[in-house]
C-alpha positions as CSV (number, residue, x, y, z in Angstrom):
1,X,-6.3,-8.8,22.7
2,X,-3.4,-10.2,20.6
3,X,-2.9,-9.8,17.0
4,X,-2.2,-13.0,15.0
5,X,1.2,-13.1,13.5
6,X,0.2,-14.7,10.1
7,X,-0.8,-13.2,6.7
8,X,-1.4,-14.8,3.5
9,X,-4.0,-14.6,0.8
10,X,-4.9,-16.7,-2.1
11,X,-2.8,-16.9,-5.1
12,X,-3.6,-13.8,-7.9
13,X,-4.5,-11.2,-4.9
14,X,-4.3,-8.3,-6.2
15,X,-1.8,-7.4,-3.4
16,X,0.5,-9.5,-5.0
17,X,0.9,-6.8,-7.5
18,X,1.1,-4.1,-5.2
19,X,4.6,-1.7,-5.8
20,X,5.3,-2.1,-1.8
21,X,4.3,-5.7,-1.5
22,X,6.9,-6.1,-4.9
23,X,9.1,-4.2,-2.6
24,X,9.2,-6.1,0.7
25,X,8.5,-9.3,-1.5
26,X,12.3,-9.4,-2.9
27,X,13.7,-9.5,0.5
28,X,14.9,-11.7,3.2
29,X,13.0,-10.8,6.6
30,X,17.0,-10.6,8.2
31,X,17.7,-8.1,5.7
32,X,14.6,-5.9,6.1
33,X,14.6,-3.0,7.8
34,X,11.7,-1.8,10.3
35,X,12.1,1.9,9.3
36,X,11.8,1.9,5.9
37,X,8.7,-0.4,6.6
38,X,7.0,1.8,8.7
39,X,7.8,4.9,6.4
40,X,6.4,2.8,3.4
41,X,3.2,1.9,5.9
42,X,2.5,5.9,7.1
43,X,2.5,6.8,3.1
44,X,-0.2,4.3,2.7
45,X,-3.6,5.7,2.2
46,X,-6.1,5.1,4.7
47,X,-8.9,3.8,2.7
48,X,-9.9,0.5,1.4
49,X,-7.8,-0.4,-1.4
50,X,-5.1,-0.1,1.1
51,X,-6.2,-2.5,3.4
52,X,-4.0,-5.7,1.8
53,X,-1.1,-3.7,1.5
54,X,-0.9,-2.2,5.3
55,X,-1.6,-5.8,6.4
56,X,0.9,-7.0,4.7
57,X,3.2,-3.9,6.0
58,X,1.9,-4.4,9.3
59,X,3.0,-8.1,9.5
60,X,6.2,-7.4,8.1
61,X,6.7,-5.3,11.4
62,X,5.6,-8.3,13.7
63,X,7.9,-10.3,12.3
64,X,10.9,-7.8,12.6
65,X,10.1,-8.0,16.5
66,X,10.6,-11.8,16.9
């Protein structure tokens, strides 16, 4: 099973307002850096509310390994 590379939602998503998508959000993907990623993505809660904000973590690591 593969895992699609793409993530986007509709404009005014709540995620949009999210402190770690604001985070990520200001950056260029070449300036990112896959640790502070996936230390943002393990203090995520596991729960619903998160969901949109670990996908959006999640692709952010995808795209680090291209």
């Amino acid at each position: 099973m593969s895992t699609a590379i793409n993530w986007s939602v509709p404009p005014g998503d709540p995620v949009l307002q999210h402190p770690l998508y604001q985070r990520f959000a200001s950056s260029t993907i070449g300036s990112l850096d896959a640790t502070s990623v996936k230390q943002a993505l393990q203090g995520a809660l596991a729960d619903n509310e998160s969901a949109s904000v670990v996908a959006y973590l999640s692709w952010l690591l995808r795209i680090l390994q291209l």
